[in-house]
TIDRENDREN-978486 format. One record per residue (C-alpha): residue in one letter; residue number from 1; x, y, z. Coordinates in pm, 1 decimal. Layout:
// TIDRENDREN-978486
A / NUM / X / Y / Z
...
***
This chain:
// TIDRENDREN-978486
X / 1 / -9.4 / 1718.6 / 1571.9
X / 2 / -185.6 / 1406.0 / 1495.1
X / 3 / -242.0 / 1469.5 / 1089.2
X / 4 / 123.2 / 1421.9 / 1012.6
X / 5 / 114.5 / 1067.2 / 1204.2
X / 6 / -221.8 / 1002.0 / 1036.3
X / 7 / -69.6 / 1064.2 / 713.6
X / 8 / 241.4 / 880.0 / 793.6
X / 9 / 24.9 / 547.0 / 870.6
X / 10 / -215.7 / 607.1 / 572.0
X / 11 / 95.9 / 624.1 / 345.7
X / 12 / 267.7 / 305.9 / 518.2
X / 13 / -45.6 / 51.9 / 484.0
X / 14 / 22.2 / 88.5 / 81.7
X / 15 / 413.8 / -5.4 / 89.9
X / 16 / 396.7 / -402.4 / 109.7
X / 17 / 636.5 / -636.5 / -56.5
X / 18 / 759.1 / -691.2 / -475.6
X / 19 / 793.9 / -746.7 / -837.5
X / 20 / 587.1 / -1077.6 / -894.8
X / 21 / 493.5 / -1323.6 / -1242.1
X / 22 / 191.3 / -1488.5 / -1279.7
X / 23 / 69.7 / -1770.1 / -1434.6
X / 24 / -179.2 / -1644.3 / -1675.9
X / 25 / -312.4 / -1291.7 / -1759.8
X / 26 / -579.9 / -1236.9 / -1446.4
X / 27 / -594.9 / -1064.2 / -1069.0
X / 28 / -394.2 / -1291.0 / -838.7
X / 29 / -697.8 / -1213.8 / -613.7
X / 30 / -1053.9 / -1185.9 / -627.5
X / 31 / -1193.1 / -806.4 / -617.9
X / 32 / -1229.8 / -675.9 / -277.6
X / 33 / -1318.8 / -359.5 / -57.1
X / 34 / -1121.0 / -357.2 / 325.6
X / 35 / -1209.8 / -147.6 / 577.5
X / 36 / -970.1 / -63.7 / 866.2
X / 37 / -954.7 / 144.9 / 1139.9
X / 38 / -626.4 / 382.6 / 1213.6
X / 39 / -508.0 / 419.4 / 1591.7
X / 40 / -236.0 / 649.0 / 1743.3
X / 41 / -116.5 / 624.1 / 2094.2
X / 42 / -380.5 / 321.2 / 2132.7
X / 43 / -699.4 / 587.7 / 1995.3
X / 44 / -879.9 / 572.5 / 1718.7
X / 45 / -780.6 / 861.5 / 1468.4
X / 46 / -962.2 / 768.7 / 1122.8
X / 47 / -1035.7 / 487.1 / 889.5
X / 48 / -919.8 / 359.6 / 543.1
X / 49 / -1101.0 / 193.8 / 280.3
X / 50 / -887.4 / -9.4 / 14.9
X / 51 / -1084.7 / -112.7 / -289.4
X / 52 / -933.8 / -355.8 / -620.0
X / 53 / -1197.5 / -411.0 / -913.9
X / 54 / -1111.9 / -615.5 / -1243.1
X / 55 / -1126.0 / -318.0 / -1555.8
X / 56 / -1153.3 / -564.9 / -1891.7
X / 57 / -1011.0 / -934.4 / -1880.8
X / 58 / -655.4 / -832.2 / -1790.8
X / 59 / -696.0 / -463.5 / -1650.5
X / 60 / -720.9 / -351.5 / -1267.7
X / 61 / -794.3 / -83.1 / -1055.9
X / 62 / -695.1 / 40.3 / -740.6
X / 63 / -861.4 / 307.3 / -474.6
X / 64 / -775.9 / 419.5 / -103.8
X / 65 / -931.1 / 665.6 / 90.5
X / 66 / -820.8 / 759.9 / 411.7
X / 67 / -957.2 / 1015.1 / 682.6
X / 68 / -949.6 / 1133.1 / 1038.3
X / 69 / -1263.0 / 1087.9 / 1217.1
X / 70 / -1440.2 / 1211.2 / 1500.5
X / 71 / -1240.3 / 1465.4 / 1781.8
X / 72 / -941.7 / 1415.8 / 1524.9
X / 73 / -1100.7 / 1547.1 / 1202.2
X / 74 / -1189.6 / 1865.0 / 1362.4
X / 75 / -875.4 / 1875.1 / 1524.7
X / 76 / -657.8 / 1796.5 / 1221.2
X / 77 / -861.7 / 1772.5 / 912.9
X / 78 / -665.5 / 1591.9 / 616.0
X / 79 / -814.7 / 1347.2 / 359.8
X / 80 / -555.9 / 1139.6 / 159.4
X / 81 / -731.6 / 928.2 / -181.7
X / 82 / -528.1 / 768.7 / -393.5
X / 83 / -623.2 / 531.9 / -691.5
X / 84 / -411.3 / 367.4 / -950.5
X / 85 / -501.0 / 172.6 / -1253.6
X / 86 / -297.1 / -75.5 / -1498.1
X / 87 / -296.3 / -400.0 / -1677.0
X / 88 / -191.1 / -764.7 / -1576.4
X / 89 / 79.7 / -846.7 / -1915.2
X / 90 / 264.0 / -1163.7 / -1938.2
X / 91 / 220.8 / -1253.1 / -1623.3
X / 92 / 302.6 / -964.3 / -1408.3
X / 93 / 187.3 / -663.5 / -1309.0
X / 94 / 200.9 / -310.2 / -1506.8
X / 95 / 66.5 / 8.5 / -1349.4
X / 96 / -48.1 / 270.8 / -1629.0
X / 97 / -104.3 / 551.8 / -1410.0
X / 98 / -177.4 / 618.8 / -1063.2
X / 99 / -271.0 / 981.9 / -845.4
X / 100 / -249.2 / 1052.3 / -464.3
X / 101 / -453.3 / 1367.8 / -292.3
X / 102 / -372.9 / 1501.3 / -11.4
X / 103 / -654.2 / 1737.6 / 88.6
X / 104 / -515.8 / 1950.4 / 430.6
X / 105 / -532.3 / 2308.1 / 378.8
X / 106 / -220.2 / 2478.3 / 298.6
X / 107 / -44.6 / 2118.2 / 316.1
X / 108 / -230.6 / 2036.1 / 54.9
X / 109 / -36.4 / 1790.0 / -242.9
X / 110 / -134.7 / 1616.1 / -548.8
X / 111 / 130.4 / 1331.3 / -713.7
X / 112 / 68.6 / 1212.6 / -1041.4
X / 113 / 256.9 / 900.0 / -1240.0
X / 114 / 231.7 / 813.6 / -1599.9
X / 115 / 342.4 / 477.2 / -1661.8
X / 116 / 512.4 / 423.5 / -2048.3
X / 117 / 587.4 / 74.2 / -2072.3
X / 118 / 698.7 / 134.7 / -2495.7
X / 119 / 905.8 / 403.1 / -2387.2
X / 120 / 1036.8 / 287.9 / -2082.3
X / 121 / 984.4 / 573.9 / -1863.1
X / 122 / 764.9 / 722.7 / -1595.6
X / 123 / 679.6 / 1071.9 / -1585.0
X / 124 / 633.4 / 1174.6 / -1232.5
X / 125 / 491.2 / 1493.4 / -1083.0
X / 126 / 475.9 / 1587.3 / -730.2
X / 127 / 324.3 / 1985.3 / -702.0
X / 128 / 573.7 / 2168.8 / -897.1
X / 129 / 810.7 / 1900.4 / -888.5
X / 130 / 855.9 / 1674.5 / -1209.9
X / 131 / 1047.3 / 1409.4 / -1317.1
X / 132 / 1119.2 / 1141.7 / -1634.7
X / 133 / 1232.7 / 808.0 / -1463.2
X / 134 / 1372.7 / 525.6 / -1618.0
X / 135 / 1115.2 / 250.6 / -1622.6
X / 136 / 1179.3 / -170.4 / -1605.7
X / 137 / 1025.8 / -443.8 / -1449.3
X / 138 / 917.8 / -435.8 / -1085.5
X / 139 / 902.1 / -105.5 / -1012.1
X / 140 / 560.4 / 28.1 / -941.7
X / 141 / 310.8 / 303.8 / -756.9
X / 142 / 257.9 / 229.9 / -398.6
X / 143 / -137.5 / 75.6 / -453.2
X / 144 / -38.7 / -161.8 / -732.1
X / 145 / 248.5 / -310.3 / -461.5
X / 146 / -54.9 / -501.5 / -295.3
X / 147 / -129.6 / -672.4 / -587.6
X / 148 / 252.0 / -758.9 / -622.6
X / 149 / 311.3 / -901.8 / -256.2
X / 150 / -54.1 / -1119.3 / -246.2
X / 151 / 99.8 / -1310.5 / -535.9
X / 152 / 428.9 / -1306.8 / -429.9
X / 153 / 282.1 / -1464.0 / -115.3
X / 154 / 68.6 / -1711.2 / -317.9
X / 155 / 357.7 / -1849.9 / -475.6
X / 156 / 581.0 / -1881.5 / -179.9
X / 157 / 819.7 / -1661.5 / -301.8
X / 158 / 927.4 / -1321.2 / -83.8
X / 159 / 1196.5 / -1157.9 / -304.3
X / 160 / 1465.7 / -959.9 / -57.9
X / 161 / 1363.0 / -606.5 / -180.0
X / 162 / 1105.8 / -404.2 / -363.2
X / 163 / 1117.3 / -83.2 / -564.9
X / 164 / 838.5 / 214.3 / -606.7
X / 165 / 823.2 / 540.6 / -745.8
X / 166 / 723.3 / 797.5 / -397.4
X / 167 / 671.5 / 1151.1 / -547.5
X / 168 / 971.7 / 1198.6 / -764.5
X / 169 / 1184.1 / 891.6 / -709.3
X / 170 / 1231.5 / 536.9 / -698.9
X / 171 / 1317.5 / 384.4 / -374.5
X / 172 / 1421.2 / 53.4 / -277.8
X / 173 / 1318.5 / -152.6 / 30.3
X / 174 / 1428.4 / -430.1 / 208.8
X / 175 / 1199.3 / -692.3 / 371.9
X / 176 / 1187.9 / -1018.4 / 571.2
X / 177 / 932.9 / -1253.4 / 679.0
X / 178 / 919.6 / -1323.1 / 1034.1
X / 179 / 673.8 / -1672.3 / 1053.2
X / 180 / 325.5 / -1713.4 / 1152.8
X / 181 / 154.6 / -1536.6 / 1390.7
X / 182 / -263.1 / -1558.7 / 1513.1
X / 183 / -435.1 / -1224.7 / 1524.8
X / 184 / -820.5 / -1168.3 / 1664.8
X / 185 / -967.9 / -962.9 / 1445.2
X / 186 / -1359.9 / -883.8 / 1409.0
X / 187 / -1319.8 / -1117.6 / 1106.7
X / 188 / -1237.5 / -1394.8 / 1369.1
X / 189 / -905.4 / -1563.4 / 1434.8
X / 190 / -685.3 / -1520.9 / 1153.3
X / 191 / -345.7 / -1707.5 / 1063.9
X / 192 / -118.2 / -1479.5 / 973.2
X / 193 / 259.7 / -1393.1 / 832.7
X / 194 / 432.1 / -1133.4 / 990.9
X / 195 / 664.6 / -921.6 / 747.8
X / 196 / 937.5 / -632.4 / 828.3
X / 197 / 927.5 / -302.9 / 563.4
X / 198 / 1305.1 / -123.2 / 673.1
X / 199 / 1553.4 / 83.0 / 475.3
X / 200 / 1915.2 / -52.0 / 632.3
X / 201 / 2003.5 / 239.4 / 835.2
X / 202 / 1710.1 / 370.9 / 944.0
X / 203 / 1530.5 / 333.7 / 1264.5
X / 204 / 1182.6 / 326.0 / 1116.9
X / 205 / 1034.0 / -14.0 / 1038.9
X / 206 / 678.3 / -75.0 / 896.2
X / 207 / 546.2 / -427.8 / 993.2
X / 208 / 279.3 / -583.4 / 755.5
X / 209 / 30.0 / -905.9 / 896.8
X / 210 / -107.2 / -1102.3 / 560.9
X / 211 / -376.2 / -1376.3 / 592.7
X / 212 / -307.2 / -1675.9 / 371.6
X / 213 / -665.9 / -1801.9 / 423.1
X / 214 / -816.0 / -1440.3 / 267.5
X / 215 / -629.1 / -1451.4 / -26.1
X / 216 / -343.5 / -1255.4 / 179.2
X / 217 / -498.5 / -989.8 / 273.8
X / 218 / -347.8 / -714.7 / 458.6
X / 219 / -476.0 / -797.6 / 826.3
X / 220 / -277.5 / -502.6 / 1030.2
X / 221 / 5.8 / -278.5 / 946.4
X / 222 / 228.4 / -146.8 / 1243.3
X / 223 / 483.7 / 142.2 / 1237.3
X / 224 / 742.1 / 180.8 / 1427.7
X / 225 / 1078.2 / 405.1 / 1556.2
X / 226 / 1343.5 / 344.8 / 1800.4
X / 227 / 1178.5 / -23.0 / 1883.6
X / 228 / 827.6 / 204.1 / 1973.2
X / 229 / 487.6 / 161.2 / 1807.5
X / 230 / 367.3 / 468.8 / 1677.9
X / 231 / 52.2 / 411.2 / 1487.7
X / 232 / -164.1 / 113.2 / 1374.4
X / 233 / -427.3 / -10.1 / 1123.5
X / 234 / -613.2 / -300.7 / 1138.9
X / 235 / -871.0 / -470.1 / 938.1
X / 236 / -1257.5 / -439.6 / 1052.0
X / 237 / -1460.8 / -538.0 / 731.6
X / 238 / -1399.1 / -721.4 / 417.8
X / 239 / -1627.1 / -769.1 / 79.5
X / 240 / -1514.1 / -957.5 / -183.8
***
């Protein structure tokens, strides 16, 4: 029961915001590794860790991995990593290829994206599922999105939707900031900006908490149905 929620959460802390330009050819953040822990129901079910390293003078890459711990690993054992890599060009960012793998016995899955900027197209496999999508600016894997929003954010500018390849497609999501809000965090008090993840339609909404003074990190990510928090993550540990 619990490792579809865990997934769910895992899978919603790596959805942020858009399609951003930068001013010169370099990370619109300093290299990090986050640690957070996930909670269901208000318990602790597993921990993330999200980790960005510079590759060259222009190149990036990405890793997450996410597990259940304690009670809830024997209970529902599932490990999801994920790591993407790609190249800051003319200002904005271009995956190259990214992987997700969802360890979980017979639920097992493995997606795989090819990025070919030349060609403009992505070749996308999910299991047995494949799939050549058209490829233009913006559109990206669901790790490279946090490098999108922190600049966004840096540059005051929230764009009104966002679009990533998820297994074989490319979906489009809406957002909107909702102000400032103070979390306490075992980093301390942290300022905050509060931002809304929703498809129009849908009761689902992912909330995102970025902290300006960290470079925007993600501080806690919130999912919701029906107006009803479901799961959680929040941040315990940063290294930059």
């Amino acid at each position: 029961m619990m490792k579809p929620r865990f997934r769910a959460i895992v899978l919603s802390c790596l959805l942020p915001l858009s399609p951003l330009a930068m001013a010169a050819d370099t990370l619109p953040v300093a290299p990090f590794q986050a640690r957070y822990e996930v909670y269901a129901s208000g318990f602790s079910v597993g921990e993330a860790v999200i980790t960005l390293t510079a590759s060259g003078p222009s190149g990036y890459r990405m890793s997450s991995d996410a597990r259940p711990n304690g009670l809830v690993a024997l209970l529902a054992s599932g490990r999801i990593r994920e790591q993407a890599s790609g190249e800051i060009h003319a200002g904005a960012v271009r995956p190259l290829q990214y992987e997700r793998s969802l360890d979980a016995g017979k639920k097992s899955s493995h997606m795989q994206l090819r990025f070919d900027w030349p060609a403009g197209q992505v070749e996308a496999r999910n299991n047995a599922d494949q799939a050549t999508l058209p490829l233009t600016p913006g559109i990206v894997d669901p790790l490279s999105l946090q490098l999108l929003v922190m600049g966004d954010l840096q540059r005051g500018q929230i764009p009104a939707q966002y679009r990533l390849i998820d297994k074989t497609e490319i979906k489009t999501y809406q957002i909107r900031n909702q102000g400032e809000e103070t979390l306490s965090t075992p980093l301390g008090e942290l300022r905050t900006i509060r931002i809304n993840q929703y498809t129009p339609g849908k009761t689902r909404m992912t909330t995102f908490w970025v902290a300006p003074d960290r470079q925007y990190l993600l501080a806690r990510i919130a999912q919701e149905k029906d107006g009803k928090e479901e799961l959680r993550m929040e941040i315990r540990a940063v290294e930059r």
